[in-house]
C-alpha positions as CSV (number, residue, x, y, z in Angstrom):
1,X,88.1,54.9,106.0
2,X,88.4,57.9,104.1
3,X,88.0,61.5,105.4
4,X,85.0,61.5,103.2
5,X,83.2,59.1,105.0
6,X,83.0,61.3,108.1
7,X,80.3,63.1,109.3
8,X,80.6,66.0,111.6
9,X,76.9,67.2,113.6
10,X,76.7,69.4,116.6
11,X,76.5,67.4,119.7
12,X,73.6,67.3,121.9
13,X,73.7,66.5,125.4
14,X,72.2,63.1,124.8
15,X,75.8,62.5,123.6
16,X,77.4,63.1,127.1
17,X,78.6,59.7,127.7
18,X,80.1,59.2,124.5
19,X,82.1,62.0,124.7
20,X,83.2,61.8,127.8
21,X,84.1,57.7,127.4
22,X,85.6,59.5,123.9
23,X,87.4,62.5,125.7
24,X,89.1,59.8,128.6
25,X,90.2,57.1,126.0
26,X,91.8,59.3,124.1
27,X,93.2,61.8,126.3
28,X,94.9,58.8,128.4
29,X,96.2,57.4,124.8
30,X,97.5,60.8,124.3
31,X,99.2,61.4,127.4
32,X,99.3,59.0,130.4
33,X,102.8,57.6,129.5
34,X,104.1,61.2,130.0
35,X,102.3,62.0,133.7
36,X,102.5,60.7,137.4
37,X,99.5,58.2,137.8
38,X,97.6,60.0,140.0
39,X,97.5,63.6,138.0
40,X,97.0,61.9,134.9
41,X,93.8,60.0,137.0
42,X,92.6,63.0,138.9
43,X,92.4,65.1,135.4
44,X,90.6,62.1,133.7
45,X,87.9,61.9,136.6
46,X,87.3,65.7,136.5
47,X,87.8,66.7,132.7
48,X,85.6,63.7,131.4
49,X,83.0,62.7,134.0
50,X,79.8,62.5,132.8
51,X,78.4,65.2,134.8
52,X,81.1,67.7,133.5
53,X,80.4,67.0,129.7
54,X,76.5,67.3,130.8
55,X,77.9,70.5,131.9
56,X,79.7,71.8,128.8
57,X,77.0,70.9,126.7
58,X,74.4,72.9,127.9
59,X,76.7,75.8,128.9
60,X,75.7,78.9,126.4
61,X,79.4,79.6,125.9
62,X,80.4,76.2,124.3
63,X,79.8,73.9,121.5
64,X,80.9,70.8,121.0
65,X,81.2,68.6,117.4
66,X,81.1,65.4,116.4
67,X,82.4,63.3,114.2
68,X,81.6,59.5,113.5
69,X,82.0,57.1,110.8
70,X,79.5,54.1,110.6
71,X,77.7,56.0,113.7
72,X,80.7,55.2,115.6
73,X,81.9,58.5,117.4
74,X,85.6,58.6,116.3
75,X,86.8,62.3,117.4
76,X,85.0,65.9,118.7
77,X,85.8,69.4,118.8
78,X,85.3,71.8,121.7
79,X,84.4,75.5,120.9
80,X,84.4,77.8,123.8
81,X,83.6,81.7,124.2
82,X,86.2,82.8,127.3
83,X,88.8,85.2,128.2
84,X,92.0,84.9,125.9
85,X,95.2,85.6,127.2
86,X,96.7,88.4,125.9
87,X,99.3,87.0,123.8
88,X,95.7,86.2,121.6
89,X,96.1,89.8,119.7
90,X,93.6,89.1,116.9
91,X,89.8,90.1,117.1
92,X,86.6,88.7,118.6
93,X,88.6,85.5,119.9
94,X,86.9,82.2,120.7
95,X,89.0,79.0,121.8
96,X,89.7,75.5,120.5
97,X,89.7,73.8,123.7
98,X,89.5,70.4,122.7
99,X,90.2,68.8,119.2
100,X,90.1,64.7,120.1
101,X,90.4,62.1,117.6
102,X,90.3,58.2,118.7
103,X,93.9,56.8,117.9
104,X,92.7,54.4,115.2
105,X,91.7,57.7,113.0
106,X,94.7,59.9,113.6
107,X,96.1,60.3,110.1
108,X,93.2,60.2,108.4
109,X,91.9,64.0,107.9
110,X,89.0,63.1,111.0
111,X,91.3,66.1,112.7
112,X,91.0,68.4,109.6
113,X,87.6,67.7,108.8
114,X,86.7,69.1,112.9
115,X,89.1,71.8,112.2
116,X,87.0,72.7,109.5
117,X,83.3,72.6,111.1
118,X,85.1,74.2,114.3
119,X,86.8,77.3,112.1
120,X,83.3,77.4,109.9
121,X,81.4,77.8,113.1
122,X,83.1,80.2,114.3
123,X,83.5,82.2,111.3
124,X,79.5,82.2,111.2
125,X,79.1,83.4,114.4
126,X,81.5,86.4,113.5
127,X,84.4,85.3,116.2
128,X,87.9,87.0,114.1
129,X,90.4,84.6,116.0
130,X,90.3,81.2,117.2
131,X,93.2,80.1,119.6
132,X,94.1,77.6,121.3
133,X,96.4,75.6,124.1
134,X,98.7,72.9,123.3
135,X,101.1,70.8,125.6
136,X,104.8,72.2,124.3
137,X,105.8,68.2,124.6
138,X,103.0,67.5,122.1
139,X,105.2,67.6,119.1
140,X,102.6,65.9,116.6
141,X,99.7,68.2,117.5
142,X,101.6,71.5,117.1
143,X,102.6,70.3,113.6
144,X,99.0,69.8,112.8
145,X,98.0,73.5,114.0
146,X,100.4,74.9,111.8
147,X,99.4,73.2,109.3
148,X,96.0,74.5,110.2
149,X,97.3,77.9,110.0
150,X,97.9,78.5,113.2
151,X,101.0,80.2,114.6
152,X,102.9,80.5,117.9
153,X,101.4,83.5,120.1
154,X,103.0,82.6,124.0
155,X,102.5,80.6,126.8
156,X,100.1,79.4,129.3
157,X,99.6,76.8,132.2
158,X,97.7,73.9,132.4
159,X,96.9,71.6,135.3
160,X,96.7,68.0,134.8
161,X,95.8,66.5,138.1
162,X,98.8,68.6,140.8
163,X,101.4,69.5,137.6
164,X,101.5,72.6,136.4
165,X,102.6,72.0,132.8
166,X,103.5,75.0,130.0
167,X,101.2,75.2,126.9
168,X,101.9,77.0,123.7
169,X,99.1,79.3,122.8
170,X,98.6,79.5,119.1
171,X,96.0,81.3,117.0
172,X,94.4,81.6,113.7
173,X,93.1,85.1,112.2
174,X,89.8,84.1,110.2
175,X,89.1,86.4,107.2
């Protein structure tokens, strides 16, 4: 299907166990070939339980989007209001913590298209930066950011399970 055929909404905590099931699937896709079993499984279990998504979504500092085609949830966005590191120069940041798309749908603007509700939303709200953390290994996504507009700020850690792994920060000015 066509990028066009995509709908982006504003999830609603009724939509918990689809983005978590969502989140998992693709986040194991993504990345379990590259971690020990038992970090990639103890992140899963955290990151995406149901409880934590029920979490996010009624937390007052995130928002979360949704995209679906055929009311099929195919990819989401996560928005989230907290600290930068201070590699993030630019003003009024707010992070891209998650930008998931199922693996059948990768290629096919579903990314751009979130990007694009993401960046509107936070435009709207009058956030100046949006930034985000990316695994260095993640080749593919990095292109994708740039491509965004996105550029290279520094560095951060990320814990998936007991591995402390280095993230790229990048960020985006928004005029």
């Amino acid at each position: 299907m066509a990028e066009s055929d995509t709908t982006v909404r504003t999830a609603e905590p009724a939509d918990a166990a689809d983005i978590a099931a969502l989140g998992a699937r693709t986040f194991l896709s993504a990345f379990e070939a590259d971690n020990k079993p038992e970090d990639i499984d103890a992140y899963v279990a955290e990151a995406f339980s149901r409880d934590t998504i029920e979490r996010e979504l009624d937390a007052p500092h995130s928002v979360f989007f949704l995209a679906a085609q055929d009311s099929t949830n195919i990819g989401y966005a996560k928005l989230r209001n907290s600290k930068a590191p201070n590699c993030v120069a630019g003003p009024k940041p707010i992070e891209l913590e998650r930008i998931y798309i199922d693996e059948s749908h990768q290629g096919s603007g579903v990314g751009a298209t979130l990007m694009q509700a993401a960046v509107d939303y936070a435009r709207n709200e009058g956030y100046g930066t949006v930034w985000l953390g990316v695994w260095e290994k993640n080749a593919g996504a990095r292109k994708f950011y740039q491509r965004q507009g996105f550029v290279l700020t520094g560095k951060k850690y990320f814990m998936v399970g007991n591995d402390k792994q280095n993230d790229v920060v990048m960020s985006r000015l928004l005029d």
